[in-house]
Each structure stands twice: as C-alpha cells, then as structure tokens.
N, C-alpha and C positions, 0 to 999 in steps of 0.2 A: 261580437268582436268587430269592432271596426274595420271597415275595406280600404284598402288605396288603390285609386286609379292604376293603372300600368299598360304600356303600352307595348309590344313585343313583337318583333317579325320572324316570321317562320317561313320553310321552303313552302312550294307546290306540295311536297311531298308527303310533309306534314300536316301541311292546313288538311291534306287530303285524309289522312289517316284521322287527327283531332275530328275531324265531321263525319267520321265510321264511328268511331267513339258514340257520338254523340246517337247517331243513329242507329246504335243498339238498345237506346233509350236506360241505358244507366248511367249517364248524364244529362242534364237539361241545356245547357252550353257552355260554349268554348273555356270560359274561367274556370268553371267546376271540373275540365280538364285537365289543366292545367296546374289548378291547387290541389287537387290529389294527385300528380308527377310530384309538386315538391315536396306535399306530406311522405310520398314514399320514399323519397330522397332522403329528407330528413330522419327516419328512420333508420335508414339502411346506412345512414352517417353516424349512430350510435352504435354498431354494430363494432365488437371488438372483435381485435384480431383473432382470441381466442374462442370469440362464438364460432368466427368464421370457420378455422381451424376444426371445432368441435364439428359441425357440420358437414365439411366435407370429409372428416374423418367418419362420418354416419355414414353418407355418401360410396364412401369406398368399400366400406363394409357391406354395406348392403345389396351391392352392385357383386363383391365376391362370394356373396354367401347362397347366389344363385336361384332358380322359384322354388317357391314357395304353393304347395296345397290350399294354404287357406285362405279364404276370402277375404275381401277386399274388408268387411265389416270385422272381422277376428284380426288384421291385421291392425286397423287402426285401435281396436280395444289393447290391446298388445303394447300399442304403441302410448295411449292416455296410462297405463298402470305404470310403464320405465319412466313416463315424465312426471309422474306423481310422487314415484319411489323417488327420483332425484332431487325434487324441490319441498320435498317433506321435512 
C-alpha cells in the first residue's frame, strides 16, 4: 500500500509516551505508532451502538454475578463455546 508523507505535532507528553512505545520493542518507530492508534480508531469507529450495548451489558453481568472457582483456562473455554453458540 502506498505511504503519504505527514507531518504531526504532538505534546512533551506524548512524544514521551510514543518513545516508551517504541521502547518496548513492539514498534520499530514513531509511524508504526502511530498507524496502529488510527487502525484502532478505525475499528472502534465501526463499532455499533448495539455492540457497544451488548458489551457492557456482559460487563455488568459479569461484574454481578460475582467469583468464580474456575480458572482462568475454563473460563475462557466457557467463554469460545457461548461465542460459537451465538454466531453458529
């Protein structure tokens, strides 16, 4: 895909966080930063009300329905079977 140039000014604040980024070493630099903020952007811009909704409707449930016994592994199997039941 093609690149455009762009040129951007950010605080202190940020330059300073973009270059902890970077120095986790899962980015190589500042651009690759920066195009994975608007890929996520972009995503979380398709996001319908009603995902949203769904979600923090999970959310509230989950948080009422108190702990839970089983591991953290049994929990997420739990959780691939309800999301297979639903989109099957």
């Amino acid at each position: 895909m093609p690149m455009v140039k762009k040129s951007i000014s950010v605080t202190d604040q940020q330059d300073s966080w973009i270059k902890a980024q970077i120095e986790t070493g899962h980015f190589g630099n500042e651009s690759e930063v920066v195009r994975e903020l608007i890929r996520e952007r972009q995503i979380r811009e398709q996001e319908t009300p009603a995902e949203i909704e769904a979600i923090r409707a999970a959310l509230i449930e989950g948080e009422q329905s108190g702990f839970s016994d089983c591991s953290v592994d049994e929990i997420w199997e739990e959780t691939r079977k309800r999301h297979r039941a639903k989109h099957a």
